[in-house]
C-alpha positions as YAML, in Angstrom:
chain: A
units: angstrom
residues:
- id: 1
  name: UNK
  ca: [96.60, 105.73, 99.94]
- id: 2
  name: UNK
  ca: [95.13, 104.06, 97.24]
- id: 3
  name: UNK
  ca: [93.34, 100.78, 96.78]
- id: 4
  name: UNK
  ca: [95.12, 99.67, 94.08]
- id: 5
  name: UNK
  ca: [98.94, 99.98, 96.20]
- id: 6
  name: UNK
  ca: [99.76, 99.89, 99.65]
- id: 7
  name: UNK
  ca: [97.38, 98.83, 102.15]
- id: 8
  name: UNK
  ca: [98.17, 99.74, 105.60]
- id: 9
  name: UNK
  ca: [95.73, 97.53, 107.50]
- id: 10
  name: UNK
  ca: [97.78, 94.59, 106.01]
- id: 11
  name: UNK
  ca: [101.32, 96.14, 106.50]
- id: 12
  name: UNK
  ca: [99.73, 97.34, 109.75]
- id: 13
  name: UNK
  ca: [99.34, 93.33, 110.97]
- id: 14
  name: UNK
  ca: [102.88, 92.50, 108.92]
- id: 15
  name: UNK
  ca: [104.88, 94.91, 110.71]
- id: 16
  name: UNK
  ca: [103.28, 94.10, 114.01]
- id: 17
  name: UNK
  ca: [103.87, 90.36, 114.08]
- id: 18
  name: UNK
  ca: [107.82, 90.95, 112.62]
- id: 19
  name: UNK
  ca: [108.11, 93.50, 115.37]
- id: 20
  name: UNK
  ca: [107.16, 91.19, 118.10]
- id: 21
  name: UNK
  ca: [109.22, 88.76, 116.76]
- id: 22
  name: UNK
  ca: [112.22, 91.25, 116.55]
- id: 23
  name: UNK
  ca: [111.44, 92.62, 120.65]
- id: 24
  name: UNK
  ca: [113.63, 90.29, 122.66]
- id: 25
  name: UNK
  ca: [116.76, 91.27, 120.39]
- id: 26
  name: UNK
  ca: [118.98, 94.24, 121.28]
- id: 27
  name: UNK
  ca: [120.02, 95.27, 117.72]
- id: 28
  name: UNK
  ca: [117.91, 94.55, 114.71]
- id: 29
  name: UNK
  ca: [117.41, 95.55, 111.07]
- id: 30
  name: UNK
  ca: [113.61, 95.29, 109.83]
- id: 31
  name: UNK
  ca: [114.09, 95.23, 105.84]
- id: 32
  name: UNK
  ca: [110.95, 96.34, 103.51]
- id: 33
  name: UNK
  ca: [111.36, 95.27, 99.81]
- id: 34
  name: UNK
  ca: [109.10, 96.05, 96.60]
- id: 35
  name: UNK
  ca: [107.23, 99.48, 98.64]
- id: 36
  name: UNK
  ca: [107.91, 101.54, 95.16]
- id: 37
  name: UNK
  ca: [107.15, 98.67, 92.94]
- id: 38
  name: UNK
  ca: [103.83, 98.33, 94.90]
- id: 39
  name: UNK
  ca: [102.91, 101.84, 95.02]
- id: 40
  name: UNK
  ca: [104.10, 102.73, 91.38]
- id: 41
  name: UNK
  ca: [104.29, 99.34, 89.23]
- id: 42
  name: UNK
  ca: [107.38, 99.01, 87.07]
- id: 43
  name: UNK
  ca: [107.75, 100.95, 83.51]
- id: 44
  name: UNK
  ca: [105.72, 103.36, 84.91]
- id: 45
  name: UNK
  ca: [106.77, 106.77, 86.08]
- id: 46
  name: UNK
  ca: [106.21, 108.69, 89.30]
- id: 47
  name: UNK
  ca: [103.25, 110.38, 89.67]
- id: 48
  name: UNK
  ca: [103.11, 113.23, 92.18]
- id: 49
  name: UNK
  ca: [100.21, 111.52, 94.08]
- id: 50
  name: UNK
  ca: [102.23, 108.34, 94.04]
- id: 51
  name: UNK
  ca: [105.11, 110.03, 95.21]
- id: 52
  name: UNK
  ca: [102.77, 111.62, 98.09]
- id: 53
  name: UNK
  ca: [101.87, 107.76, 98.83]
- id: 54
  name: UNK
  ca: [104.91, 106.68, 98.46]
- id: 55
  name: UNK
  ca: [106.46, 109.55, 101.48]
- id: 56
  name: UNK
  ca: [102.83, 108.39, 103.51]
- id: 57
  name: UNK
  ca: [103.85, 104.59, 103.26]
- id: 58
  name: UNK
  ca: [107.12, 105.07, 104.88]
- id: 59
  name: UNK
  ca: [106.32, 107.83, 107.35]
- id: 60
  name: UNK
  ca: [103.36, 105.12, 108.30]
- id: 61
  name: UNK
  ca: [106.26, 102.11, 108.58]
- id: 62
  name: UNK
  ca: [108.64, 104.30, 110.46]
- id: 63
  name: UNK
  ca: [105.57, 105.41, 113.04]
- id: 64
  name: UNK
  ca: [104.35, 101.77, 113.81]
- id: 65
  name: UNK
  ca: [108.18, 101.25, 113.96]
- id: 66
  name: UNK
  ca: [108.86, 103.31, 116.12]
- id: 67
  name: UNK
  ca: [105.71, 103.04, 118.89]
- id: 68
  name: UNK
  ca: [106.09, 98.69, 118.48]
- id: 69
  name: UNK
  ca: [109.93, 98.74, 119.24]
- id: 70
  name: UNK
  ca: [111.79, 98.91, 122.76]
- id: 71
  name: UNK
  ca: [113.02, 102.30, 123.72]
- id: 72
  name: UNK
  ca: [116.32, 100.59, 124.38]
- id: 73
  name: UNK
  ca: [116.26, 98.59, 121.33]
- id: 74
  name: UNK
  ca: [118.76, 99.48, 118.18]
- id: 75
  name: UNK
  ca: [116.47, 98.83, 115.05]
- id: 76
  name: UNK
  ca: [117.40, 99.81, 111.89]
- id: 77
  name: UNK
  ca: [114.78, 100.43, 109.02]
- id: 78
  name: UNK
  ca: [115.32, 99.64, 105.68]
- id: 79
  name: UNK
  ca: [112.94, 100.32, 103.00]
- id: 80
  name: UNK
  ca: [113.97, 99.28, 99.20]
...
C-alpha cells in the first residue's frame, strides 16, 4: 500500500479502539468514509495499482473486523 494513501498501522489503531467501543452492543454498523478519496485523490482516475490498494484496504478493514468483533455480534461494514 502506498505511502502516499492508506496507512494501515493508523487504520490498524482506528479500527481497534471503534471496535472496542462497538463490543458490548449486539447489532452495530462500523461506517468508513473518504477510503477512495484517500487512496485515489479526487479528479484523478483509477489506476490499476490503486485499484489493487484500494481491494487490499478493504479486505484489511473487513479482516481486523472480523477477528476484533464478537462471534455473536451483528456488525455491519460500510465502506464509502
Amino acid at each position: 500500500m502506498s505511502a502516499g494513501g492508506f496507512s494501515p498501522l493508523w487504520a490498524r489503531g482506528e479500527l481497534i479502539g471503534i471496535l472496542k467501543r462497538l463490543a458490548a452492543a449486539p447489532e452495530a454498523t462500523l461506517l468508513v468514509t473518504n477510503l477512495a478519496d484517500t487512496i485515489r485523490p479526487p479528479g484523478r482516475r483509477w489506476s490499476r495499482a490503486s485499484r489493487r490498494e484500494y481491494g487490499e484496504a478493504v479486505a484489511f478493514i473487513r479482516d481486523l473486523a472480523r477477528r476484533w468483533s464478537r462471534p455473536s455480534a451483528r456488525l455491519k461494514l460500510v465502506v464509502y
